[in-house]
N, C-alpha and C positions, 0 to 999 in steps of 0.2 A: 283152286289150289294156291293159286298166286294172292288172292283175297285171305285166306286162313295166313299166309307166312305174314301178311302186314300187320294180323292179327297177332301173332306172336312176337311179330317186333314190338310192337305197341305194347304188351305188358311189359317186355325188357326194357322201356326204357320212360310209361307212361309216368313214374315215380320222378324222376331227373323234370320231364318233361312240366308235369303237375306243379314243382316246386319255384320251376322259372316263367308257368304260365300264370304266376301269381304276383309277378310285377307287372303282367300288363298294362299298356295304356289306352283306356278308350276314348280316343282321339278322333277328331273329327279329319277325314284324312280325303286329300285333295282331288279331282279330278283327276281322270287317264288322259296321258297325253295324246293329242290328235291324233300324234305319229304313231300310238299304240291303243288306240281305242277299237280298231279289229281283231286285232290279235288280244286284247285284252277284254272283249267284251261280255267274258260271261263273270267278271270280278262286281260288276256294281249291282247282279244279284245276290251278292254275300250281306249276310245281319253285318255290322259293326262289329260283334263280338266275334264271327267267325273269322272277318278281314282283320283282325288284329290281332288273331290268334294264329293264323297263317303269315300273318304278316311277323312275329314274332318266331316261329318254328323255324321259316327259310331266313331271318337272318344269324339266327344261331347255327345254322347249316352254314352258313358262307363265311361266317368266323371259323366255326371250326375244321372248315377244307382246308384255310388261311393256316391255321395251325398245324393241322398236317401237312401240310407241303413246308411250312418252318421246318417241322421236326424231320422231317425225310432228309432235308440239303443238310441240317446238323449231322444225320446218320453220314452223309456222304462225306460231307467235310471232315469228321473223326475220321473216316478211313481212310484220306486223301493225309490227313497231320498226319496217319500213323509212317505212312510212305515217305513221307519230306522227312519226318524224322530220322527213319533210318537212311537218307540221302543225306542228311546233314545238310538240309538246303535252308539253313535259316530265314531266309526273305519270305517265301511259300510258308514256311513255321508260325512266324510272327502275325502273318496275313492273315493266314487261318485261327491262328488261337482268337485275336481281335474278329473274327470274323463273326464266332461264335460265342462270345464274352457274355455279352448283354443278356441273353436266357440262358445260361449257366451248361450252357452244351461242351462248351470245352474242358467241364471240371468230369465230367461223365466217361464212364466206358461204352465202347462200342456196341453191349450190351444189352446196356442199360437205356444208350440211346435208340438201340431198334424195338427194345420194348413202348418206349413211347411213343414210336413213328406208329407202332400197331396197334397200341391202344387208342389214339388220335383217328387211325383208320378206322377201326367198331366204334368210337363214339360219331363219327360224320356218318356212317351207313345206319347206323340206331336208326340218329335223327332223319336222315331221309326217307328210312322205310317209316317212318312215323308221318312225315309229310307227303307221301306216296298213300297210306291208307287214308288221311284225312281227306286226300283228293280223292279219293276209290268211293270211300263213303257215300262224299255230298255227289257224285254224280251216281251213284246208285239211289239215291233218293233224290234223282231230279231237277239238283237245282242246279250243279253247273256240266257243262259236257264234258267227257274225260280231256285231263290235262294233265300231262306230268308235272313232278316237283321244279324240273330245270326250269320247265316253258311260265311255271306259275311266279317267278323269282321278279323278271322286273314287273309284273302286275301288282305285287302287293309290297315291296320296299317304297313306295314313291316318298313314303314319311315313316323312320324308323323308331327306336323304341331306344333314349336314350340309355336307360334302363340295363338294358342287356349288353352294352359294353363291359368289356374284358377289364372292368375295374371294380374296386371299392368304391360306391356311392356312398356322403355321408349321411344319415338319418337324421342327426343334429348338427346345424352349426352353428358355432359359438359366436358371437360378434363383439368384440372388444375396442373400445375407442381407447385409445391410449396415447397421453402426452405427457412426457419427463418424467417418469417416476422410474428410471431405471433398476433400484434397488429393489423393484419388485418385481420386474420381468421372467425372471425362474419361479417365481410363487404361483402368478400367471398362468404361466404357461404348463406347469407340472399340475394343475388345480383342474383343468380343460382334461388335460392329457390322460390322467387318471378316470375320464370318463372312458377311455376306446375299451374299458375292459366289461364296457354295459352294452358296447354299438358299436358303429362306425362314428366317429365324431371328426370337423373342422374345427380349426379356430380360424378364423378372419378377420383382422386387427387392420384398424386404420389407423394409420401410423399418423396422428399428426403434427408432429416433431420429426421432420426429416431428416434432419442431422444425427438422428440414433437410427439411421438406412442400415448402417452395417451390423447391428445386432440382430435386427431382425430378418432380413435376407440370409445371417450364418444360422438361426433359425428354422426358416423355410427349407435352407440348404440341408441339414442338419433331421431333419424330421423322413421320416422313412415313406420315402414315395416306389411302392410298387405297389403291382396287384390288388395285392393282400395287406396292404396299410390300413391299418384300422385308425389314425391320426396324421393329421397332416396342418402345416401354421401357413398360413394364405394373407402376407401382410399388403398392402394398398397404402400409399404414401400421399399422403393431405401435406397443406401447408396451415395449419388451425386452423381449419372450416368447422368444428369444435362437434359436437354429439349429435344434433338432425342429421346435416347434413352427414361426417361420418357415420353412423349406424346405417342409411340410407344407403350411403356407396356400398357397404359392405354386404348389406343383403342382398343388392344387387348381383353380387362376385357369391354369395351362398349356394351351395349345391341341396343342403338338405333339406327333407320336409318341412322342418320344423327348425327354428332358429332360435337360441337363449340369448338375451344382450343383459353383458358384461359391463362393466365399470371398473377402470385401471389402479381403482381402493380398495377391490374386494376380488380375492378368488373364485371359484364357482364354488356353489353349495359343496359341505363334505357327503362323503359316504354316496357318492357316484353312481354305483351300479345298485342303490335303491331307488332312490328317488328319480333315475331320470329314465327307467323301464316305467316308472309310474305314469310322469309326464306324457309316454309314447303315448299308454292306455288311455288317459283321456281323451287326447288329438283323436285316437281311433277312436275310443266307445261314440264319442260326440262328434262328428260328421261336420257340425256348424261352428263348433269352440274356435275361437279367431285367435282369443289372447289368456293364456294364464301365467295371472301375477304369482311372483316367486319370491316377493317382497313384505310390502303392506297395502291388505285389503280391504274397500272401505264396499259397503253392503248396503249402505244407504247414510244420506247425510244428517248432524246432527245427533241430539240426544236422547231420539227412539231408537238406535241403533246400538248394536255392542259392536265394537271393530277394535276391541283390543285383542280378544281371544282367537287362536287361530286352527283349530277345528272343532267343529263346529257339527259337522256332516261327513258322512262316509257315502260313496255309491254302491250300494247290495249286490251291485250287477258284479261291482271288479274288487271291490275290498279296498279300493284308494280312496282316504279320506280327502276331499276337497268341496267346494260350494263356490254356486252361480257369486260372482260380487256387479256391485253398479260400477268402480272404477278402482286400480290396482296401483301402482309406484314401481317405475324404473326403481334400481334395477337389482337384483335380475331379473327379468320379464321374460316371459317364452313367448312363442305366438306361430302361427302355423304361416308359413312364409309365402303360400299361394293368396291367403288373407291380407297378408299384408303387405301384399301390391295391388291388391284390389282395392284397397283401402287409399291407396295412393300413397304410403308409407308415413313417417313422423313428416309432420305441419313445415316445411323448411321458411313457409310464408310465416311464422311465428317471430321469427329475428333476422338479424342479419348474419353473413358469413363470422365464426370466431366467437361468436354466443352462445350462450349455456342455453339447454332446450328445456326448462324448468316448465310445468304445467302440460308438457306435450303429449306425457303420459297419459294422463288424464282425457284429454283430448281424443287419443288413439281409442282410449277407451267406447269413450262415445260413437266414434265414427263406427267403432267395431258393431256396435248395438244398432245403429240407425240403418245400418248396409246390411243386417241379416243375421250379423255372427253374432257368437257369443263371449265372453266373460268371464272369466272362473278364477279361484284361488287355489295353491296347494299349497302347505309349510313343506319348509325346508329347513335342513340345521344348516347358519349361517354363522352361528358361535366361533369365535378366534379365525375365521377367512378374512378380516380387516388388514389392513395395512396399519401396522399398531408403530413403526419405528419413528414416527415423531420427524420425519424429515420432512421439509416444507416442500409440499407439491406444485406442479405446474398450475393445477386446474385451480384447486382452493386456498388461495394466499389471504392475509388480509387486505390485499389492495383490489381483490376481485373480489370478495367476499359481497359487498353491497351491491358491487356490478352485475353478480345474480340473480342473488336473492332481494335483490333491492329494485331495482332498474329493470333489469328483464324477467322478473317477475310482472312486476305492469306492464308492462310490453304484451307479455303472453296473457296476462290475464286480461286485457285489452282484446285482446284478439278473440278468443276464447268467450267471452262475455258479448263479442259482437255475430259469432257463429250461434252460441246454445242460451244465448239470452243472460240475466244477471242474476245471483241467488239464486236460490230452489225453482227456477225455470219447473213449472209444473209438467211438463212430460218427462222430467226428469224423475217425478216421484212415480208418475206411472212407469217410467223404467224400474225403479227403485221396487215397486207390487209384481213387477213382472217377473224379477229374481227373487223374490219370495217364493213367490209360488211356483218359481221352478226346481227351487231348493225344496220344498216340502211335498214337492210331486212326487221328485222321482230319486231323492236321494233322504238319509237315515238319520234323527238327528242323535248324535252321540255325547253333545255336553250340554248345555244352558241354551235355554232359546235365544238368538242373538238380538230376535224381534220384538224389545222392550214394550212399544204400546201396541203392536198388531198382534203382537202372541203365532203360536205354531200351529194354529191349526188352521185347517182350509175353509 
C-alpha cells in the first residue's frame, strides 16, 4: 500500500521532476567522509547516474523546505503587521514590513500568503514522496538496504549541483573588452540585452578604462538582478591590460555554456532570437565544436579555397546553415567555454600587458584543432552594428595604428610561426582535408563548392 502511494506521488510530480533532472551533472563526486562512511556505506554502490540523480532530487527537497518555512514566518509576520497595526505601534510596523520586503510578502494578503506556505508544503512532500520511492525501489531491487530520504541527505550532497540553485543561470555570455568609447555604451549594451528575449544571457565587460567605473557599476546596478532575470552587465575593472588578457579575465568571471566575445566597435549581431538559438544547436548537435567564428571564415589557405562566400552548407540534421572552417577572426567569435579553458584560453604569452592580441584568433583556432575540438562558421547580419560616429577611439588612433598592426603583428606572428611552424606548415593542409571532409560527410552543400582544386566529392 505504502509502495502504490509513492507510486502515485511519482506520476504527480515525475513531469517537474523529469524537467530539472535534465540539468544534471555527471560529476565525478568525492569520497564519504570517515566520519560517515558507516552510516553511509551503502552510497558507493549507487551508478553515477543514480548518485546524481538522488543527489539532485534531496537538494531540491532541502531548498524547497527552505522555502517553506520562508513562506510560513511571512504567513505569520502578516498576521503579527495586522495586530501592530491596529495597536498603532509603529516600530513592530516598520520591523515587520522591512522584515518581509525582500520576497514581496508584505505587499500580499493574508490569504494570499497561506496559499503559498500550502502550496510550498505539496511541492516539498511531492518531492519527497518521490525521493522516498526512489529509495523503495533500488532497495527492492537489491542494491541498497532500505534508507529514508532524511538519513540518505548527507550521503549524496557531499558535492552539489550548481545548476539547481534558486537562479537564472546564463546560457550565453557575452564578453566585451571595452576602452573609451563612451558614446557607444547604450548601443553595447542594448545589442547584448535584446538577446534575453532568445535565453538567459550575461554581458561581462572588462572595463579597461577605470575612470568610466561609475557608468558601468550604475549599469550593473541598474540591470534587473533577481530570480527570474533573464540579463544581467557583470563589469571587471582592468587598468589596459588591453584584449588576451581582458577576454581571459572575463571568461573567467562567465557563468554560461557558451560565451560570444564582443569588440567595443561593434554590437552583437542583429535579429538575436535567430541566430543565437541557432549558435545553441550547434554547441549541442556537435559535442566536440570548441569555437564558431561569427566573423570571417578562412576554410583553407590560399587560392584553392573560396573564403569570400559565407554559406556554403546546411546541416540536414538541424536546418542551420554553417560549415567545418580551418581558422575564424575575432570578433564576434562564440566558443564553448569548458573548451576554452582547456584550451588554456587566448595565448597572453603573445605580447605584453596593454597590446592588441592581433593573430590570437587564429592561434585559438589551432590550438582548438590540435586538443580534439572543433571549428566551425555560422553568418550572421552584422550590417549597420558598427560604431559609424566618426569619433576617435581609445583602441584605433593613428598613433597606435602601426603599433598593432605593425609591431605586434610581428611579435604574434613571431610567436605563432615558432609554435605551428612558417607558411603552409604541412599539417596544416591536412587539417585543411580534414574539414573538407567533414563538411561533405555530414552536412549539405547549398551554394558553389568552396573547394576550388579538390572539388565536393569524397
Amino acid at each position: 500500500e505504502k509502495f502504490q502511494s509513492y507510486v502515485g506521488s511519482y506520476r504527480r510530480v515525475s513531469h517537474t521532476i523529469r524537467d530539472e533532472r535534465n540539468v544534471t551533472q555527471m560529476v565525478h563526486v568525492p569520497p564519504v567522509s570517515p566520519a560517515l562512511t558507516q552510516f553511509c556505506a551503502w552510497a558507493p554502490k549507487l551508478t553515477p547516474r543514480q548518485l546524481a540523480s538522488l543527489r539532485d532530487m534531496t537538494q531540491m527537497w532541502v531548498e524547497r523546505e527552505r522555502i517553506k518555512s520562508d513562506l510560513e514566518k511571512a504567513h505569520q509576520g502578516l498576521m503579527q503587521l495586522e495586530h501592530y497595526t491596529k495597536q498603532k505601534d509603529e516600530r513592530m510596523v516598520y520591523r515587520l514590513t522591512h522584515a518581509y520586503a525582500g520576497n514581496g510578502s508584505s505587499t500580499k494578503t493574508q490569504e494570499q500568503a497561506l496559499q503559498d506556505a500550502q502550496a510550498a508544503t505539496r511541492d516539498v512532500y511531492a518531492i519527497k514522496d518521490h525521493i522516498e520511492y526512489e529509495m523503495l525501489r533500488l532497495a527492492m531491487d537489491g542494491v541498497i538496504p532500505p534508507v529514508s530520504a532524511g538519513a540518505a541527505v548527507p550521503c549524496v550532497q557531499r558535492r552539489l549541483n550548481p545548476r539547481l540553485y534558486n537562479r537564472v543561470t546564463p546560457v550565453v555570455s557575452f564578453l566585451l573588452q571595452y576602452y573609451k568609447r563612451p558614446w557607444f555604451i547604450p548601443a553595447l549594451v542594448q545589442g547584448v540585452q535584446q538577446c534575453a528575449a532568445a535565453m538567459p544571457v550575461e554581458l561581462v565587460v572588462n572595463v579597461d578604462s577605470p575612470g568610466e567605473h561609475a557608468v558601468w557599476a550604475g549599469l550593473a546596478m541598474n540591470a534587473t538582478y533577481t530570480a527570474s532575470a533573464n540579463f544581467s552587465v557583470v563589469p571587471v575593472f582592468s587598468a589596459n591590460v588591453h584584449e588576451a588578457r581582458g577576454y581571459n579575465r572575463a571568461a573567467a568571471l562567465a557563468r554560461g555554456r557558451y560565451i560570444v566575445i564582443l569588440q567595443d566597435d561593434e554590437m552583437a549581431p542583429g535579429d538575436c532570437t535567430a541566430w543565437l538559438p541557432n549558435l545553441v544547436t550547434i554547441f549541442e548537435r556537435w559535442p566536440a565544436m570548441g569555437v564558431v567564428g561569427l566573423r570571417n571564415p578562412v576554410i583553407g589557405p590560399g587560392p584553392d579555397f573560396d573564403n569570400g562566400a559565407r554559406r556554403f552548407f546546411t546541416d540536414p540534421s538541424t536546418g542551420v546553415a554553417m560549415h567545418w572552417v580551418y581558422v575564424t577572426d575575432f570578433a564576434p567569435l562564440a566558443a564553448r567555454r569548458s573548451a576554452l579553458r582547456a584550451v588554456g584560453g587566448i595565448d597572453e604569452g603573445m605580447m605584453e600587458p596593454g597590446q592588441c592580441a592581433i593573430i590570437t584568433d587564429w592561434e585559438l583556432c589551432k590550438r582548438m584543432w590540435t586538443a580534439g575540438y572543433q571549428v566551425s562558421y555560422m553568418n550572421v547580419n552584422r550590417d549597420g552594428r558598427q560604431d559609424r560616429s566618426g569619433n576617435p577611439s581609445g583602441t584605433h588612433t593613428p598613433e597606435s595604428e602601426d603599433k598593432c598592426w605593425g609591431a605586434q603583428m610581428r611579435r604574434s606572428q613571431f610567436t605563432a610561426n615558432q609554435r605551428w611552424g612558417e607558411g603552409h606548415w604541412e599539417p596544416a593542409m591536412q587539417w585543411v582535408d580534414h574539414v573538407r571532409r567533414l563538411n561533405l560527410r555530414h552536412l549539405k552543400l547549398i551554394d558553389k563548392c568552396p573547394y576550388v582544386k579538390a572539388g565536393c566529392s569524397l
